[in-house]
C-alpha positions, 0 to 999 in steps of 0.5 A, spaced: 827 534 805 826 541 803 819 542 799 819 548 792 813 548 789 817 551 783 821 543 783 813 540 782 812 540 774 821 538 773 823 532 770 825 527 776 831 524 776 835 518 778 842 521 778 848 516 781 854 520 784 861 516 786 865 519 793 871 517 794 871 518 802 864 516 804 866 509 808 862 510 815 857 513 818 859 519 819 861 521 812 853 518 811 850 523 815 854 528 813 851 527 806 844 526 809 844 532 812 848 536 807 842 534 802 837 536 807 837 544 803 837 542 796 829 542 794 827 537 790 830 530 793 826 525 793 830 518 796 837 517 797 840 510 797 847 509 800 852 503 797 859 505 802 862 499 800 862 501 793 863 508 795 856 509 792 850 514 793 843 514 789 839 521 789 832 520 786 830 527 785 826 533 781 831 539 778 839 538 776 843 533 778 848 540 779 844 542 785 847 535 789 854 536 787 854 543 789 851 541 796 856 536 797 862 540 795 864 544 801 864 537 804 871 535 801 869 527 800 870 527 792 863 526 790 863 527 783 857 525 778 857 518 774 850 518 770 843 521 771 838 519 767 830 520 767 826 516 770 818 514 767 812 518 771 809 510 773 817 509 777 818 508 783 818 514 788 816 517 794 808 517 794 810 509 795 814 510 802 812 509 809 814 512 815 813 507 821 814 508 828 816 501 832 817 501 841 822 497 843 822 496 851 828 493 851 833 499 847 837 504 852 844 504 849 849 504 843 850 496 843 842 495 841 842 501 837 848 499 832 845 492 833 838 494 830 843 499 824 846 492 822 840 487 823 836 492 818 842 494 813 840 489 808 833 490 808 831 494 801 828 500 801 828 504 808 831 510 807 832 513 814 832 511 821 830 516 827 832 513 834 829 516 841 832 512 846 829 515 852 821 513 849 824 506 847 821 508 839 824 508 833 821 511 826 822 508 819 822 511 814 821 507 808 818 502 802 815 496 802 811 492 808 813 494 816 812 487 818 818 485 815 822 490 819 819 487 825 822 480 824 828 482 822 828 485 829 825 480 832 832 475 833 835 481 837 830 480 844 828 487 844 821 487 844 819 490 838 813 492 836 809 496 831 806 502 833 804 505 827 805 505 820 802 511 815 804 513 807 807 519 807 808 522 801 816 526 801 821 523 805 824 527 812 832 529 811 834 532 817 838 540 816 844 540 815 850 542 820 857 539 817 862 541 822 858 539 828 857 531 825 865 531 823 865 533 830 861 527 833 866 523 829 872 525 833 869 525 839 867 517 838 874 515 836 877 518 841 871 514 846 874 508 842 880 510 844 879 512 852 874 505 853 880 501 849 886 503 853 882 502 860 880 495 858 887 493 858 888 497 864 882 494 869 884 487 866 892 487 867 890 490 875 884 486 877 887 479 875 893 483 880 889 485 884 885 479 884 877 482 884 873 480 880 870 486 879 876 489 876 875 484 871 868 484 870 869 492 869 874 491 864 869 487 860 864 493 861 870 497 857 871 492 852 865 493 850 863 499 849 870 499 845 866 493 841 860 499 840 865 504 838 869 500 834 863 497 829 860 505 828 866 507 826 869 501 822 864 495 821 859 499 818 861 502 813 863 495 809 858 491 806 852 487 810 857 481 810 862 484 814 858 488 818 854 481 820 862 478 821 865 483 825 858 483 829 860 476 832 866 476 831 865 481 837 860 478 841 863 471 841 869 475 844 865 478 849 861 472 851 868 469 852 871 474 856 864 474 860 864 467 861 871 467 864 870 472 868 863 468 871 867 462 871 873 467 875 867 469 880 865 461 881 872 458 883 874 465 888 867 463 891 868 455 891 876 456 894 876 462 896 880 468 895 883 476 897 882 482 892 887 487 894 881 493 896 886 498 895 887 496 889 880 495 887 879 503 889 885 505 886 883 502 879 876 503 880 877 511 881 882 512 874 876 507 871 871 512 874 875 519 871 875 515 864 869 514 863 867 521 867 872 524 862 867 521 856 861 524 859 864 531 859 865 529 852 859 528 849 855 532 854 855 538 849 853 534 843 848 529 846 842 533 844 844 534 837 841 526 835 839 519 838 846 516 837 850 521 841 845 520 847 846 513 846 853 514 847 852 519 853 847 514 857 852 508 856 858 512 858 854 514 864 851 507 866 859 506 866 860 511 871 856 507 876 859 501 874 865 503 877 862 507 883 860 500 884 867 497 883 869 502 888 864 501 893 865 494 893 873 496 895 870 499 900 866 494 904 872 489 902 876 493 906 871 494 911 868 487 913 874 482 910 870 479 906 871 478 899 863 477 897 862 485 896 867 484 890 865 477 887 857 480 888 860 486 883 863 481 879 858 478 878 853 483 876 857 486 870 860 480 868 851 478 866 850 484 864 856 484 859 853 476 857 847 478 856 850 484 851 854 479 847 848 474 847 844 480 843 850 481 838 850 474 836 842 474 834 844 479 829 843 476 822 
């Protein structure tokens, strides 16, 4: 937030601002960032089912509507009114950093999004994956943020909490986070027509790694798919799509287990031509989705999220390819059932963590 000594004596305001394409993430960032130049604003609270923000601020309500405006999301002003001196406002925030050992990719970020996005009160959340921490800003007691937290397995834990007495909005760069949008549908779409390729030729091909990677496609798809739809419903729906995706994951993961047991109890003869072949167009997806976000991965945690899922991706397909190589050179069908295996826990243990979500 930007701070103007000459906005310090101005009437506070809570002015309430219909927009009519705000529906994801995206757009809301957007907005966050756009504001991020207006001084004066204190809170922002976003409603995207109801295609609603609320600004808290100090100076006219026009400053926000011209902020907006080059954004083209039809923000227009519904009311703005006076709030008493003893209101609510950002004396009484609270930034919190927490350590979360176990969050390294998107899934456990959209996770904590959703398990956090009906806590009144937090008004932004800063990811650094790479140190496993995550800085909240917001009202009330960080305790409950932790207990929300703890269904998910992460590990999270307090590290500091402190009143602050403005709230941080990060700089504006509206072309640069339409940008992110494009690329992370299109990583939805490359990780979705790959998870209908691997699934269809590994069962042809009958390697478990195969489909076990497909697996590892579908869910990256699930993380993509949530951001950019789910999430900029209501909680409610948010929670349903979450699960509904998790408990399509775990089947397809226990099945892809179950697969891997019976080849190993009866036998089996994966194609290792096949295994490669596959394995290498998989491996030109998912380096195509690296060189996508490569650019753009240092411009906020959840792009860098993505660039380090798409790379784990990467060696879960040198994995595949390596097991069609050693397939190939002892005759043995261990090598793709020991892949298939690996990524199918892994896959589960994703799941598992999606249905914590509450």
């Amino acid at each position: 937030m930007n701070n103007d000594p000459n906005m310090a004596a101005a009437e506070r305001a809570r002015s309430v601002l219909s927009v009519s394409k705000m529906d994801c993430p995206s757009e809301e960032n957007l907005i966050r960032m756009a504001l991020g130049k207006v001084a004066g604003i204190e809170t922002l609270s976003f409603d995207l089912g109801a295609r609603i923000l609320t600004v808290d601020h100090r100076g006219p309500a026009e400053n926000i509507l011209s902020a907006l405006a080059p954004l083209n999301l039809g923000a227009q002003l519904s009311a703005s009114n006076p709030l008493p001196s003893d209101s609510h406002d950002a004396a009484s925030m609270f930034e919190s950093t927490l350590g979360i050992p176990k969050m390294d990719c998107p899934s456990e970020e959209n996770m904590i999004r959703m398990a956090l996005a009906d806590i009144d009160g937090i008004q932004s959340l800063d990811f650094d994956l790479s140190g496993r921490q995550l800085r909240v800003v917001h009202a009330g007691d960080a305790q409950q943020i932790v207990e929300k937290l703890g269904p998910l397995g992460l590990g999270t834990k307090l590290l500091e909490s402190r009143r602050i007495t403005a709230v941080p909005l990060p700089g504006a760069d509206a072309s640069g986070d339409a940008s992110e949008a494009r690329t992370l549908r299109l990583l939805l779409a490359i990780n979705a027509v790959m998870f209908f390729v691997e699934m269809t030729w590994g069962l042809i091909a009958q390697s478990a790694g195969l489909v076990a990677d497909s697996l590892d496609m579908f869910a990256d798809a699930a993380v993509y798919g949530l951001a950019l739809y789910a999430v900029g419903r209501a909680v409610s729906m948010k929670t349903r799509a979450a699960h509904l995706a998790g408990w399509l994951q775990m089947i397809l993961a226990i099945g892809a287990l179950a697969e891997v047991i019976r080849r190993f109890l009866f036998g089996s003869d994966p194609e290792s031509s096949l295994m490669m072949s596959v394995g290498a167009i998989a491996l030109v997806a998912n380096v195509a989705c690296l060189v996508l976000i490569a650019k753009k991965r240092d411009r906020g945690a959840h792009m860098k999220a993505s660039y380090i899922f798409s790379a784990n991706d990467v060696i879960a397909n040198l994995g595949v390819i390596v097991a069609g190589v050693l397939v190939t050179w002892t005759g043995s069908a261990y090598p793709d059932l020991v892949v298939g295996a690996v990524i199918a826990a892994i896959v589960l243990n994703g799941a598992r963590r999606i249905l914590a979500l509450r």
